[in-house]
N, C-alpha and C positions, 0 to 999 in steps of 0.2 A: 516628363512624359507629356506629349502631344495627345491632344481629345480633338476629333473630327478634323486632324490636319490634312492639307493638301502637299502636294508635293512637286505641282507642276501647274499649266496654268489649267482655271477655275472659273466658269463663267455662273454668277447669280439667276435666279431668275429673275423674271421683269414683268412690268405688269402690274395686273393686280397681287402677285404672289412677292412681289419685291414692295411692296405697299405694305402686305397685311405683315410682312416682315421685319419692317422698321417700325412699325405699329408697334407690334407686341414687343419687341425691345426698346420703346420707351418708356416713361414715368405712366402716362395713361394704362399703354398695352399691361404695365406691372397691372396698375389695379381692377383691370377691366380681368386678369388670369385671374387675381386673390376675389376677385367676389365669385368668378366662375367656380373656382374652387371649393367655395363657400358652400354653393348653391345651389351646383349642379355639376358636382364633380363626376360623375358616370361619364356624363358629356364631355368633359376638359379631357378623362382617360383618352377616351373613344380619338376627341380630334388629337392628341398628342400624337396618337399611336397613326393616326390618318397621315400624318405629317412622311410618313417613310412609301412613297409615292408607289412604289417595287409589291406592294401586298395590295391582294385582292380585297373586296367589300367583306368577303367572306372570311379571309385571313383575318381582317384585320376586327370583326367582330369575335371570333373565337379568339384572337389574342388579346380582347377587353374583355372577353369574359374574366380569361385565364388570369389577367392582372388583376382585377376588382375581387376575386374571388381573394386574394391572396393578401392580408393585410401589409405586410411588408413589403411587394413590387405597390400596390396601390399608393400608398405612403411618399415610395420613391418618386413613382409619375408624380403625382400632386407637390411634392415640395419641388422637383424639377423647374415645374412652371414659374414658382417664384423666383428663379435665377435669370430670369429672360430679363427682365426689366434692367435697366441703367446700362446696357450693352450697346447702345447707337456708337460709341465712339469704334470702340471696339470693331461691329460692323460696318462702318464706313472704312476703318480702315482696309479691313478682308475685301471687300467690294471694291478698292481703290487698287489693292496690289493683287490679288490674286487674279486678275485676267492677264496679268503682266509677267505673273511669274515664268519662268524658262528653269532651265535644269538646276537645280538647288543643291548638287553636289553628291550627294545620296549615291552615287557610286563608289567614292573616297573613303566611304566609312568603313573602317576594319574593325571596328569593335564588333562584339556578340550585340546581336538587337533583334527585340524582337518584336514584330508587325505585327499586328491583328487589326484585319480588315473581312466584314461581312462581306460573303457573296450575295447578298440581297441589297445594298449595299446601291439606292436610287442614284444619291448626289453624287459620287466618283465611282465607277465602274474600273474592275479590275485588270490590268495589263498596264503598256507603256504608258504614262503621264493621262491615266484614269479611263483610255480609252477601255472598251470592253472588247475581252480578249475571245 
């Protein structure tokens, strides 16, 4: 099973959001999440859920209501954050191949499969090789 795959090519962002993104998947960015977690976890929900660019100020405050109130989605968000850390290799590599990538075969596959893709869905948009359709 693929989690947040691409399947065609895939441009990062850049900037400060390509910064604050190798940040937090460093060793730092790990413990700068684990104290936020600590400390002022309402706020780590709040920016996680900020992170899906497609939702409003106001989406995306009723969707921290909606997880904080819930101890199990809260739980989820917050240990999430701890998996960020030690992932630089990981994202250099995504950042090195996915601008590059071209048609990855995905038409050949005859097996039963099955896709689930959000239509809110900021980072790849739905239609041919992510464009929005």
């Amino acid at each position: 099973m693929a989690v947040a795959a691409v399947s065609g090519t895939y441009r990062f962002a850049t900037g400060l959001a390509a910064i604050e993104s190798s940040l937090m998947a460093s060793g730092f960015g790990g413990w700068v999440l684990h104290e936020l977690a600590e400390d002022v976890p309402k706020d780590l929900v709040r920016s996680t859920l900020r992170q899906e660019r497609s939702l409003t100020r106001q989406e995306i405050a009723t969707l921290a209501a909606h997880v904080w109130e819930d101890p199990d989605k809260r739980d989820f968000v917050l240990s999430l954050s701890a998996t960020l850390s030690g992932r630089n290799a990981g994202l250099r590599n995504d950042q090195d191949r996915f601008p590059r990538l071209d048609d990855v075969g995905l038409g050949a596959v005859r097996a039963p499969t099955l896709l689930v893709h959000g239509t809110a869905d900021s980072g790849v948009g739905i239609g041919p090789q992510g464009r929005r359709a």
